[in-house]
C-alpha positions in Angstrom: -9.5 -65.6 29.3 -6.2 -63.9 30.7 -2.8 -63.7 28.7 -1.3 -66.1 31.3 -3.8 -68.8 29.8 -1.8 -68.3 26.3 1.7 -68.2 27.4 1.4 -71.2 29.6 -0.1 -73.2 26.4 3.2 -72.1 24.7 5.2 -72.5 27.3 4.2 -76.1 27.6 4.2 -76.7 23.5 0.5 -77.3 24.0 -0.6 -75.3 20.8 -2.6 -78.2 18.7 -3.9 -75.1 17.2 -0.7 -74.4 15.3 -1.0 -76.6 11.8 2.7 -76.7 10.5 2.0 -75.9 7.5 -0.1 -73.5 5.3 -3.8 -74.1 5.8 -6.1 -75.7 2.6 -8.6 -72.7 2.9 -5.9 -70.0 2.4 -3.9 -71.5 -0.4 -7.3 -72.6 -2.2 -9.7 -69.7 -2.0 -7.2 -66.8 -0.6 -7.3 -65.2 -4.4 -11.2 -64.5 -3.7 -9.9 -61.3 -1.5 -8.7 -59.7 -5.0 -5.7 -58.6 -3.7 -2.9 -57.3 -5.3 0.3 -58.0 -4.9 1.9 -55.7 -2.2 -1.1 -55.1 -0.8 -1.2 -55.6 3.5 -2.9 -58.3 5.4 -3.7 -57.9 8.8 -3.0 -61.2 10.6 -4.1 -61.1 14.5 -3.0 -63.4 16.9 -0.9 -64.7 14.4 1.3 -67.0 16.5 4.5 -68.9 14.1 1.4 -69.9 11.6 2.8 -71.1 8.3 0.4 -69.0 6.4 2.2 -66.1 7.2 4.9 -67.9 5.3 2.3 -67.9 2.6 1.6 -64.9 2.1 4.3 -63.7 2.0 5.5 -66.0 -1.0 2.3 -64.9 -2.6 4.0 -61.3 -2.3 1.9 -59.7 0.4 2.7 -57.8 3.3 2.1 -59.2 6.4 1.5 -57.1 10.0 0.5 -59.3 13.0 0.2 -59.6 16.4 1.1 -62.0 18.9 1.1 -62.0 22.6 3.8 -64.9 23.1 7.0 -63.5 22.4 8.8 -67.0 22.0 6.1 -67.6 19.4 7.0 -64.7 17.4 10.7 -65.3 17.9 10.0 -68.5 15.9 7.6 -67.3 13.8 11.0 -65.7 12.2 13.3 -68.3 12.6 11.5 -70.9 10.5 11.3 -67.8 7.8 14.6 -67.5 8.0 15.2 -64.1 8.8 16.7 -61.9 10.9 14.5 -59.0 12.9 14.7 -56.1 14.2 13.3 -55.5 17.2 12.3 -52.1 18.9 10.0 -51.0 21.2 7.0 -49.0 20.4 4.1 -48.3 23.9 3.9 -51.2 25.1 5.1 -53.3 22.0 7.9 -55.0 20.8 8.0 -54.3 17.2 9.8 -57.2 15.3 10.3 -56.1 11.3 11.6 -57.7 8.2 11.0 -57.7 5.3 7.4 -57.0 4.0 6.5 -58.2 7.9 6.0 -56.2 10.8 4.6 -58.3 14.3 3.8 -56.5 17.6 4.4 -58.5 20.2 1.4 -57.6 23.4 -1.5 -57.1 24.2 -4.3 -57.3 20.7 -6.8 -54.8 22.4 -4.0 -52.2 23.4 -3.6 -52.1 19.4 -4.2 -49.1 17.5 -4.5 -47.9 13.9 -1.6 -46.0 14.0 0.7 -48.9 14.6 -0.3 -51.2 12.3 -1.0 -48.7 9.3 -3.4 -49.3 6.5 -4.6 -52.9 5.9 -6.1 -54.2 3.1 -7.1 -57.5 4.2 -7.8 -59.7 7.7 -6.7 -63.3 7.9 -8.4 -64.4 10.9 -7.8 -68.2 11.1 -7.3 -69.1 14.8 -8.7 -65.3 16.7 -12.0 -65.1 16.4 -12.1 -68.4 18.1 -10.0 -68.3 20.5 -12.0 -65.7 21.9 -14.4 -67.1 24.8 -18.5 -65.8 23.7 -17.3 -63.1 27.0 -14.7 -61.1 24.5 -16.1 -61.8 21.1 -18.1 -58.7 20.9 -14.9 -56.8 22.3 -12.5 -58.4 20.1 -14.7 -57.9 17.2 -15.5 -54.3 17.7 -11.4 -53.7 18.3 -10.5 -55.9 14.8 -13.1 -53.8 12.7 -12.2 -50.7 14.3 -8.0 -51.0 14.1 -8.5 -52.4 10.5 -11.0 -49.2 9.3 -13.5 -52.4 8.7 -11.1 -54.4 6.4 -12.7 -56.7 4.3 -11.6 -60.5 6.2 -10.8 -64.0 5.1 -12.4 -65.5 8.4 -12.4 -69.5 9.1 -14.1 -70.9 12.5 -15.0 -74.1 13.8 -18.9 -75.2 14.5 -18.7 -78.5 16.8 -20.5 -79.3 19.7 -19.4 -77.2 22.7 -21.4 -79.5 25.2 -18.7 -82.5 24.1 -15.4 -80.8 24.2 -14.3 -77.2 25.3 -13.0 -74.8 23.9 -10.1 -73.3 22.5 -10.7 -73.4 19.7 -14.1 -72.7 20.4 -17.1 -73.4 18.5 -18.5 -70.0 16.6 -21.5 -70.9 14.6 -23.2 -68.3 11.6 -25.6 -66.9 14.1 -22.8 -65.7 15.8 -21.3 -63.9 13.2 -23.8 -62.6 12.2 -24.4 -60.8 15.6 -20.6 -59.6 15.6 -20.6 -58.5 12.2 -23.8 -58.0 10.8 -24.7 -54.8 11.3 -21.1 -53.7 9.3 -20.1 -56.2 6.9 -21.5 -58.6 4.2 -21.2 -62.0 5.3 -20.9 -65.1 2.9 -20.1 -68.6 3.4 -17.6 -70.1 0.9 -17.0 -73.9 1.7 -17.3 -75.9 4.9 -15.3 -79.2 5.4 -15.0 -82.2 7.6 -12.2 -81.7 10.5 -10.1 -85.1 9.7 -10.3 -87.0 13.0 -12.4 -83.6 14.4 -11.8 -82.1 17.6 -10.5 -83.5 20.5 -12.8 -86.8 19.6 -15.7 -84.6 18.9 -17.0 -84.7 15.3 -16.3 -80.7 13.9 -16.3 -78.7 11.1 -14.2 -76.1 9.3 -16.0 -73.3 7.6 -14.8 -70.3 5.5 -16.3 -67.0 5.6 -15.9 -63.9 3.6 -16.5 -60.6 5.0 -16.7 -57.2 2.9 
């Protein structure tokens, strides 16, 4: 799927994908990740998603990154503050307080720039990746984050019905992604209201350590 995909989808304010508000999983079951306060989460892809505003009123430390540009530029505005913006490689680095988000390309990102996480958030990545990049996105998540433990919610629909993004990522497929480095556990799984597109879909909540 190539970047231009993305910024035409924001471009166009086609981005069902964005909820508006923080998401039930994270404000319900986010205290399983046994964080402290101050502690980093690594949010990827992170768009303007109200759950950054979350956690940062829950006192965390947020880094992110975001390919759109506009979206990020937003992302700041409804938090109400001001960035600074500097460029570092091929980034655009915008920081405030307790938030740093890199503005490019996810798989150009290293270790280095995003310092040591403590957390992932991965609520709309994982699938938004086509089955093509999963395995490449996966490997590049794990191996920027030093294998950070990961709050991880998907969708599981039927991907004959409607297509993707968001795309369907059922437990098998997790498990062939992250199996072989993390501990995987299912926490709750609920009923999409009005589901996908049409098509009937559900939300699921994973923890990875």
């Amino acid at each position: 799927m190539e970047s231009g995909f993305w910024k035409e989808k924001w471009a166009k304010s086609e981005i069902g994908f964005h909820e508006g508000k923080p998401n039930a999983f994270i404000k319900d079951e986010f205290h399983r990740m046994g964080l402290d306060k101050g502690q980093t989460v690594f949010v990827p892809l992170c768009g303007k998603s109200m759950d950054v505003f979350w956690l940062l009123s829950e006192g965390y430390k947020v880094v992110g990154v975001e390919l759109v540009e506009s979206a990020v530029v937003d992302l700041f505005k409804s938090l109400g503050i001001a960035p600074q913006v500097i460029i570092i490689d091929q980034f655009k680095k915008y920081t405030g307080e307790h938030i740093e988000i890199y503005v490019g390309d996810f798989f150009a990102l290293t270790s280095q720039h995003i310092g040591q996480v403590d957390a992932i958030y991965d609520r709309a990545a994982l699938v938004a990746m086509p089955e093509s990049m999963r395995a490449d996105y996966a490997n590049q998540l794990s191996r920027v984050t030093h294998q950070a433990s990961q709050f991880l919610i998907t969708f599981v629909y039927d991907q004959a019905q409607v297509e993707g993004p968001p795309f369907s990522v059922p437990k098998k497929m997790i498990s062939h992604l992250y199996g072989d480095t993390y501990t995987i556990k299912s926490i709750d799984i609920k009923k999409v209201p009005g589901g996908l597109r049409g098509c009937g879909a559900q939300e699921c909540l994973w923890i990875l350590r």
